[in-house]
C-alpha positions in Angstrom: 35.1 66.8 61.3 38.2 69.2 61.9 40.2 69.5 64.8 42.6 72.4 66.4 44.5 71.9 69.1 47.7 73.4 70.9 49.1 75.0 74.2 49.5 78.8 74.6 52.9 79.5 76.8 52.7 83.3 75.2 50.3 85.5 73.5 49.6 84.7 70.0 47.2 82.6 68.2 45.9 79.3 67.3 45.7 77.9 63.7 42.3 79.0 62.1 39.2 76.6 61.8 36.4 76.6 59.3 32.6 75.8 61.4 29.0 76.4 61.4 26.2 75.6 63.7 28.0 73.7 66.7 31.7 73.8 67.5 33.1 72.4 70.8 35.5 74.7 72.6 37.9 73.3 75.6 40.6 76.0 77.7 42.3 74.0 80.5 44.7 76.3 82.7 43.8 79.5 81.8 44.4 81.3 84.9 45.4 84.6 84.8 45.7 84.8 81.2 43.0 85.9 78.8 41.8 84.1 75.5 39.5 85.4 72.6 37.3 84.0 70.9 37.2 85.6 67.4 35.2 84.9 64.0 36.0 85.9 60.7 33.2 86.7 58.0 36.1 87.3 55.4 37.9 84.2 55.2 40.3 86.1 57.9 40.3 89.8 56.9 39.0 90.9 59.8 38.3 89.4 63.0 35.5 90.1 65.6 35.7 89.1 69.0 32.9 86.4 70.2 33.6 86.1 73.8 36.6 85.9 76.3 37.5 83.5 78.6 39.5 84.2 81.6 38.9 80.2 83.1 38.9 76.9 82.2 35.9 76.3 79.3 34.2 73.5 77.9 31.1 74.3 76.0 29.8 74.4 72.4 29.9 77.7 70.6 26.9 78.2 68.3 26.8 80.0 64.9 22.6 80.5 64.9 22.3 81.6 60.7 24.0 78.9 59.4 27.0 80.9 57.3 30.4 79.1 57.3 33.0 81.3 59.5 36.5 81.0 60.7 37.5 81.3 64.4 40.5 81.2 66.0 41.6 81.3 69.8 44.2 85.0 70.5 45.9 84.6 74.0 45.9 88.5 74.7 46.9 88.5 78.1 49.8 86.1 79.0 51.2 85.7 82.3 52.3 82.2 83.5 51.6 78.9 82.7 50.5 76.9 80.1 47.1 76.7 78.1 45.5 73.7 76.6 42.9 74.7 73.9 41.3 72.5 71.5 38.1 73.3 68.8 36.6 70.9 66.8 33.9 71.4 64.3 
């Protein structure tokens, strides 16, 4: 099992993670802000957005074919506050 975790106070983003199947995803104080969800096929090439989250999140993200991927959390909007994100695979 790996784990990521960190607080957004700008836009940037996190250290990258290797996963398949199930990963658990937690945002805590995303307010106005805006995180990505992104996946890399290329070992970080290119990223693809998977979803974005504009409030709080707890939930696993699924990877249906079975391929090893990379994902990473992008603040892209940053106002205020702080963010709390964690992934674990």
């Amino acid at each position: 099992m790996t784990k990521i975790s960190g607080v957004f106070s700008a836009t940037g983003t996190s250290a990258e993670i290797y996963g398949k199947s199930k990963n658990l995803l937690s945002l805590v104080d995303v307010g106005s802000n805006k995180v990505l969800l992104e996946m890399s096929l290329d070992d970080g090439s290119t990223w693809s957005t998977l979803a974005t989250f504009v409030a709080d999140k707890l939930d696993n993200i699924e990877w249906p074919n079975g391929d090893i991927v990379k994902f990473r959390l992008n603040c892209s909007v940053f106002s205020a506050g702080s963010i709390n994100y964690m992934m674990i695979n």
